[in-house]
One Martini backbone bead per residue (centre of mass of N, CA, C, O) as a GRO file, in nm:
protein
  121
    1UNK     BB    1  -0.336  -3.209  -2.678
    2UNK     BB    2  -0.554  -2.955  -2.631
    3UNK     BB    3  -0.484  -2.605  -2.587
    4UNK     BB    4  -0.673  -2.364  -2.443
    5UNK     BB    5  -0.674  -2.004  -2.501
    6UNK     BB    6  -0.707  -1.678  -2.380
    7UNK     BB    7  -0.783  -1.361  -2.414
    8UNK     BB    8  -0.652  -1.047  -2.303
    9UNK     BB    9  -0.914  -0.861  -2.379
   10UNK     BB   10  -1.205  -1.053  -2.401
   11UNK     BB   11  -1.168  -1.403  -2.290
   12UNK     BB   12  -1.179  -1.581  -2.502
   13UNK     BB   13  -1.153  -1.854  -2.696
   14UNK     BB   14  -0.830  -1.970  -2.810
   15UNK     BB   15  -0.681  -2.106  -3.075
   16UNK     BB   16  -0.399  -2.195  -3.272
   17UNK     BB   17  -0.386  -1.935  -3.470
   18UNK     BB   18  -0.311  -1.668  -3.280
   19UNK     BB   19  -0.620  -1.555  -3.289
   20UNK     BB   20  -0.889  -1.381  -3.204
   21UNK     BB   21  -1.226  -1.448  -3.327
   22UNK     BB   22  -1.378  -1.173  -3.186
   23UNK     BB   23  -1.114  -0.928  -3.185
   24UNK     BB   24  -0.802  -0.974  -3.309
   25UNK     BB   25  -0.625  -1.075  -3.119
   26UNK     BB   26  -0.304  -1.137  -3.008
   27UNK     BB   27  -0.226  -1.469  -2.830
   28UNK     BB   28   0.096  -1.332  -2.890
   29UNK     BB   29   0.222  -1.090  -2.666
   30UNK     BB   30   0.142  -0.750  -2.717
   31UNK     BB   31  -0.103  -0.598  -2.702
   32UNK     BB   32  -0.236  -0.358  -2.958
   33UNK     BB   33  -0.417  -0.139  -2.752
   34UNK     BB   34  -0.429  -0.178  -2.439
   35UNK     BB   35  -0.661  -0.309  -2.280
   36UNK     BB   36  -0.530  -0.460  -2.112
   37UNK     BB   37  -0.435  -0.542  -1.846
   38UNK     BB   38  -0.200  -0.477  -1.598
   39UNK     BB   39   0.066  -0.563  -1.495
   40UNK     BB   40   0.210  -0.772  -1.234
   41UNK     BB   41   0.329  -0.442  -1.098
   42UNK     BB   42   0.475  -0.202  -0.956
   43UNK     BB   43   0.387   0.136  -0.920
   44UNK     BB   44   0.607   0.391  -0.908
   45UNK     BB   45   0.628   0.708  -0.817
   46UNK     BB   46   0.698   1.024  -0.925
   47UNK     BB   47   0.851   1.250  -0.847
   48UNK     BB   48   0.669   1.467  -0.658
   49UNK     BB   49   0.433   1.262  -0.563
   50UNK     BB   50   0.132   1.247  -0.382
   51UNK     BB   51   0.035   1.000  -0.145
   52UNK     BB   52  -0.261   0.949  -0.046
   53UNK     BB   53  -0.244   0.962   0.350
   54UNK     BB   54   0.055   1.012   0.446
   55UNK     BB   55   0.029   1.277   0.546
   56UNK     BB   56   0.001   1.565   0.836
   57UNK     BB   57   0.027   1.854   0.880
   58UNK     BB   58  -0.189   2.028   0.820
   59UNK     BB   59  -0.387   1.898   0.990
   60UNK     BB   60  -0.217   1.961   1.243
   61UNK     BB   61  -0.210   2.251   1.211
   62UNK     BB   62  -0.497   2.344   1.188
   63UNK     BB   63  -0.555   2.242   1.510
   64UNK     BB   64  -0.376   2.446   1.621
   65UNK     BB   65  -0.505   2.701   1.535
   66UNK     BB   66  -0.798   2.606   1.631
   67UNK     BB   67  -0.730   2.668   1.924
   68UNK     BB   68  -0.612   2.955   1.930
   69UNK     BB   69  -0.890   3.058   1.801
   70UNK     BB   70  -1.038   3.023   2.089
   71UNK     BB   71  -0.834   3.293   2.230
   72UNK     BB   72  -0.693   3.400   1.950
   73UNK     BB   73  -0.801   3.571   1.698
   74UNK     BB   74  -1.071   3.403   1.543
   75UNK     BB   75  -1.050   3.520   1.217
   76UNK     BB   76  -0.752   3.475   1.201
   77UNK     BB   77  -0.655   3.147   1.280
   78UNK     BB   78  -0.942   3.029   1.152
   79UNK     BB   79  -0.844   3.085   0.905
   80UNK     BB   80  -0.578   2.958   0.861
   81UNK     BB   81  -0.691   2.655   0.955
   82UNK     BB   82  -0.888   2.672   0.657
   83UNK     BB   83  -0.620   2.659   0.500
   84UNK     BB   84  -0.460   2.436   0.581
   85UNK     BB   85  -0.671   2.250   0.541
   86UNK     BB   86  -0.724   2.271   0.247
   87UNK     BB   87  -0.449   2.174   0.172
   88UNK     BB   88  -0.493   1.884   0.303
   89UNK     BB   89  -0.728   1.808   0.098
   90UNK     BB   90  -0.551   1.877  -0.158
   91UNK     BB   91  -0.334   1.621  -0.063
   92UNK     BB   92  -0.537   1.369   0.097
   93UNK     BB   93  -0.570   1.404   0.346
   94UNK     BB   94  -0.733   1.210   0.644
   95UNK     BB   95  -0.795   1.481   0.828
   96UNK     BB   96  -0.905   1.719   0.640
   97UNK     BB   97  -1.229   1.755   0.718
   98UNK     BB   98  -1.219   1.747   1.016
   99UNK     BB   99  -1.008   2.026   1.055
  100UNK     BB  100  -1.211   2.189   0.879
  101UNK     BB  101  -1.470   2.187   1.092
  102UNK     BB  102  -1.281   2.289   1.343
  103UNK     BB  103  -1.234   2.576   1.225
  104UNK     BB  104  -1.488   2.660   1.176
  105UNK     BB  105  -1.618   2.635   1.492
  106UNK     BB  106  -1.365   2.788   1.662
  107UNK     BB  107  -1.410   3.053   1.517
  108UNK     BB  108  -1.694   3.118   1.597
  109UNK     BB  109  -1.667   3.039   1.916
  110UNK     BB  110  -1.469   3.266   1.968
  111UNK     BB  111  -1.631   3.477   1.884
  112UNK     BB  112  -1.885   3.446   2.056
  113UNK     BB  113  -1.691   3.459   2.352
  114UNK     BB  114  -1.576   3.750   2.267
  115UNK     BB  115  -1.867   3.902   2.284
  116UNK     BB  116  -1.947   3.833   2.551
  117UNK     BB  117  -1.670   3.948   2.696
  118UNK     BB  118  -1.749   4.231   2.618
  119UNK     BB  119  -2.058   4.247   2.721
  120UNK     BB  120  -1.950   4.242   2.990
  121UNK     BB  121  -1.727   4.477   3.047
   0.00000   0.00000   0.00000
């Protein structure tokens, strides 16, 4: 019975040489140029790298401060949460993007509700 097998980097019919005819792959051991898939085990990630999605303080942060900002100091607390929101964008949270649009539109409604009640005072 002739065995048949696959070269590991470009994927055709490898005889019994040892080599792939195709791209002249060794047929046994480590791939030469490292093209193959990578082995199918879990990568664990590096102290201090950050996988994305898994945190959300920045953008609970970012939330907490657009609510203050509706009703203290909608300039200062409204940067404030889109700095934050910021942060969370580059760390990949989830809600990073959701929490810069609150952030942004806290800070403007604020303005513009303290503008009125100047106004009318």
């Amino acid at each position: 019975m002739v065995r048949v097998m696959s070269c590991t980097r470009c994927g055709s019919a490898v005889q019994n040489t040892g080599h792939c005819g195709v791209c002249g792959q060794q047929a046994y051991g480590p791939p030469q140029h490292g093209l193959a898939t990578p082995p199918p085990y879990m990568v664990v990630p590096q102290p201090g790298y950050v996988v994305a999605g898994t945190g959300r303080a920045f953008s609970v942060a970012a939330f907490v401060f657009s609510a203050v900002a509706l009703f203290i100091v909608p300039i200062l607390f409204g940067a404030v949460a889109a700095i934050l929101a910021g942060v969370a964008k580059k760390r990949g949270e989830q809600w990073a993007g959701v929490a810069l649009r609150v952030a942004v539109a806290a800070a403007g409604f604020g303005m513009v509700v303290g503008a009125i009640v100047r106004m009318s005072a």
